[in-house]
C-alpha positions in Angstrom: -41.3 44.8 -4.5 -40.0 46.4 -7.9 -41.4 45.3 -11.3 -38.4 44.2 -12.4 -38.1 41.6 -9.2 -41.4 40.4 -10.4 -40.1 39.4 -13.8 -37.7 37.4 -12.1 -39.8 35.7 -10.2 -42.0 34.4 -13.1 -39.0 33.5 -14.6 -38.3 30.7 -12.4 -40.3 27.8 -11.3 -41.4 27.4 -7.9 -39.1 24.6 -6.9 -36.1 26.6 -8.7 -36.8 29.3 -6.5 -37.1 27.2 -3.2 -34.1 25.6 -4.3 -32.3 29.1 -4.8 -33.3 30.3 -1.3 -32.2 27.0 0.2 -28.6 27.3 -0.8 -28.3 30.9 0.2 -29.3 29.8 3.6 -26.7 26.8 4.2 -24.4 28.9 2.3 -24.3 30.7 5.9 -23.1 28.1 7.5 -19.9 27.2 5.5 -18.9 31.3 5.2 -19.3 30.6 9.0 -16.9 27.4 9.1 -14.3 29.5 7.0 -14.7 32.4 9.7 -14.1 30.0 12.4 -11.5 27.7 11.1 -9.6 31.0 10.1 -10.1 32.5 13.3 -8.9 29.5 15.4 -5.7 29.4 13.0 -4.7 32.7 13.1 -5.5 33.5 16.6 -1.9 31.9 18.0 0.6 33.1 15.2 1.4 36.5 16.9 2.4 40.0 15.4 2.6 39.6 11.5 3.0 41.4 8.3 1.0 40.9 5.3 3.1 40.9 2.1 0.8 41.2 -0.5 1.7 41.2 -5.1 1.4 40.4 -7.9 1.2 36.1 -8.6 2.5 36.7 -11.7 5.9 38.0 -11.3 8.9 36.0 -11.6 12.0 34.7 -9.4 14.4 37.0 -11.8 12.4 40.0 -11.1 13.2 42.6 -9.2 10.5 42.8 -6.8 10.6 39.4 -6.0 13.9 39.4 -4.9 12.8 42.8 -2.7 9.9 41.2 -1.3 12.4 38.0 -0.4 14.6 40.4 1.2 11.8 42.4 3.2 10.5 39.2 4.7 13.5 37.9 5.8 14.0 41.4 7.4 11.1 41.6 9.1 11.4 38.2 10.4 14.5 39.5 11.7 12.6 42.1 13.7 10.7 39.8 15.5 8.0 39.5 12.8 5.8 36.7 10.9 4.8 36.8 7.3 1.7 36.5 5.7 0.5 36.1 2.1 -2.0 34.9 -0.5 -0.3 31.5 -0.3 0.2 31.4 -4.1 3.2 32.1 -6.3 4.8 35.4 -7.7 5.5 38.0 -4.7 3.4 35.6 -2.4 5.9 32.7 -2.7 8.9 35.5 -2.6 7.6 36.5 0.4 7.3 33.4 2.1 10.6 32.2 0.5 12.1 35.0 2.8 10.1 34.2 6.1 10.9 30.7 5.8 15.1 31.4 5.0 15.0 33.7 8.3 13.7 31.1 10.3 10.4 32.9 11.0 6.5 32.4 10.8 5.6 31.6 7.2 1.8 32.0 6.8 -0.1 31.3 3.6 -4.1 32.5 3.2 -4.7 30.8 0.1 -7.8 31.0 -2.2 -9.2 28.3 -4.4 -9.4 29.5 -8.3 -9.5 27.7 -11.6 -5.9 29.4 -12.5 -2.6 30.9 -11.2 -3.3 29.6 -7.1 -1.5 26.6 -5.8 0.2 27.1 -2.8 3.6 27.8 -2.7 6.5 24.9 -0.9 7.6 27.8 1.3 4.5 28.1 3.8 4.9 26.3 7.4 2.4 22.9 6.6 0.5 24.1 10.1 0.3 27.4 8.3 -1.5 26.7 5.4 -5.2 27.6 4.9 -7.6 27.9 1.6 -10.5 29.5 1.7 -13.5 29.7 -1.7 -14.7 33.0 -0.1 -12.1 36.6 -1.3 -14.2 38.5 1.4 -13.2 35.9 4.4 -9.9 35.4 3.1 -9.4 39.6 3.3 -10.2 39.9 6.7 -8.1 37.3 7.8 -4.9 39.4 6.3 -6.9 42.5 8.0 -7.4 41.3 11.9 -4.4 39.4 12.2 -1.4 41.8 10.1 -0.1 44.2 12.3 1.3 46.0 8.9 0.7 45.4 5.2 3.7 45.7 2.4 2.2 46.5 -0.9 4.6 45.1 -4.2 3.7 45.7 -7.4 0.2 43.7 -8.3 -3.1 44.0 -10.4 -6.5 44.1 -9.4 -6.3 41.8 -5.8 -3.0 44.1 -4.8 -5.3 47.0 -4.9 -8.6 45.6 -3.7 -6.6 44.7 -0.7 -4.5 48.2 -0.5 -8.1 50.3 -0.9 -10.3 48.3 1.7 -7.5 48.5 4.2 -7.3 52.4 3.6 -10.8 52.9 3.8 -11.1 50.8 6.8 -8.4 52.8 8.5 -9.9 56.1 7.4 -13.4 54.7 8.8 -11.7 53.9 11.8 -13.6 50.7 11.6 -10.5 49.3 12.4 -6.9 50.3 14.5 -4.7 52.4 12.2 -1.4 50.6 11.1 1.5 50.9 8.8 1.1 50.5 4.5 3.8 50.3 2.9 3.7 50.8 -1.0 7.3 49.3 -2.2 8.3 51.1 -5.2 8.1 54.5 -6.3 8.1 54.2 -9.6 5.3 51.6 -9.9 3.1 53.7 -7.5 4.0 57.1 -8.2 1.0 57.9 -11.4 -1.5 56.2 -9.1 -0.1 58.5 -5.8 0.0 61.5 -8.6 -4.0 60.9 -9.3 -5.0 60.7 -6.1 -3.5 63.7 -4.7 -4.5 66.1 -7.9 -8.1 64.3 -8.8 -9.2 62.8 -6.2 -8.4 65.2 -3.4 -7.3 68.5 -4.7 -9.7 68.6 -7.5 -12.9 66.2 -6.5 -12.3 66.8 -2.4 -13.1 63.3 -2.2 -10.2 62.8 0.8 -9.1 64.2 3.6 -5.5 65.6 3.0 -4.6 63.7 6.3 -5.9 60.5 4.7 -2.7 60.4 2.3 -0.6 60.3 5.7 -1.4 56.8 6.0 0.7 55.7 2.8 5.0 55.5 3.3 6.9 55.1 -0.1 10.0 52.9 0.3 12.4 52.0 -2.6 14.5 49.7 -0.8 13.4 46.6 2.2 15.4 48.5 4.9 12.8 51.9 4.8 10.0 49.4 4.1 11.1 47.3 7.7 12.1 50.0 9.8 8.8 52.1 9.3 6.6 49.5 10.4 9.0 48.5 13.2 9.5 52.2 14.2 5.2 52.4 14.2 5.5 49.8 16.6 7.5 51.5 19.0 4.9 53.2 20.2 1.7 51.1 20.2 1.2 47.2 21.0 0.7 44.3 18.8 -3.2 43.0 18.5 -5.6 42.4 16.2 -6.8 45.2 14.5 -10.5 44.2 15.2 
């Protein structure tokens, strides 16, 4: 035990403690509930894409109207969609699934601002979660694909753990798509001259699993064309 753990022993009362450890244990069994209830959910929608972006861009923007478009596409191809649940790209997203008829999946998260689910998920569809790190690996095992818009720090905690779970091979390899070159290009730019060329921190091969697409017909046909060649499953 390290000093410092002492001090914060002392610092509580014995019942505070008790108390502490008490809650961290049937804390267990609601993470569990969420696991389960997401599992049992999920399990039956078939192959789906995760559409992931900012919740703060608007209907007149650009890249909602994109990520509209590239869900309706991809519903097109046989496709469902899912997202956060909440507004911005996430609602776009599902707006589209929902035009074309298909799957429209919402993984939504309970926060004190910006997260109400959006009108355009399917009502059987629907499921909120409190925990970010159950909610993420329900867009993980059942997406067989993830399209990255435009976003903030969630759009990139989601692109960097699917990366490094790919490059881990802790789970199956599938397509990421980053949807606009000139958003993503200084980012691309970094990691190609810091991060691998001069810090060696990556594999040259590990920038192969990023496409580029400008427009929603590249973005559908590369993860349609991936699946040419391999089934649809969940990734773990």
């Amino acid at each position: 035990m390290e000093k410092n753990d002492n001090k914060i022993y002392e610092a509580l009362e014995p019942k505070s403690w008790h108390e502490i450890k008490a809650f961290d244990s049937w804390q267990i069994f609601k993470i569990m509930s969420e696991f389960v209830h997401g599992f049992e959910k999920l399990a039956k929608i078939g192959p789906c894409v995760s559409i992931f972006g900012s919740a703060r861009t608007k209907p007149d923007n650009e890249y909602y109207k994109l990520a509209e478009e590239i869900a309706y596409k991809l519903v097109k191809k046989g496709f469902g969609v899912i997202t956060g649940g909440g507004p911005g790209i996430m609602e776009a997203a599902n707006k589209g699934a929902k035009a074309a008829g298909g799957k429209s999946v919402g993984v939504n998260i309970h926060l004190e601002f910006e997260q109400r689910p959006n009108s355009y998920i399917d009502h059987d569809k629907l499921i909120t979660f409190d925990y970010f790190f159950v909610r993420k690996v329900m867009f993980t095992k059942y997406a067989q694909g993830f399209i990255v818009m435009p976003g903030g720090f969630g759009t990139m905690d989601e692109l960097f753990e699917a990366l490094t779970l790919i490059q881990t091979k802790k789970i199956a390899r599938f397509p990421i798509v980053l949807v606009g070159k000139n958003y993503w290009d200084g980012l691309l730019k970094w990691i190609k001259a810091v991060v691998l060329l001069e810090h060696h921190n990556i594999s040259e091969n590990d920038l192969e699993l990023i496409y580029i697409a400008d427009c929603a017909d590249d973005a559908v046909n590369h993860v349609y064309e991936f699946y040419q060649e391999y089934y649809h499953k969940p990734n773990f």
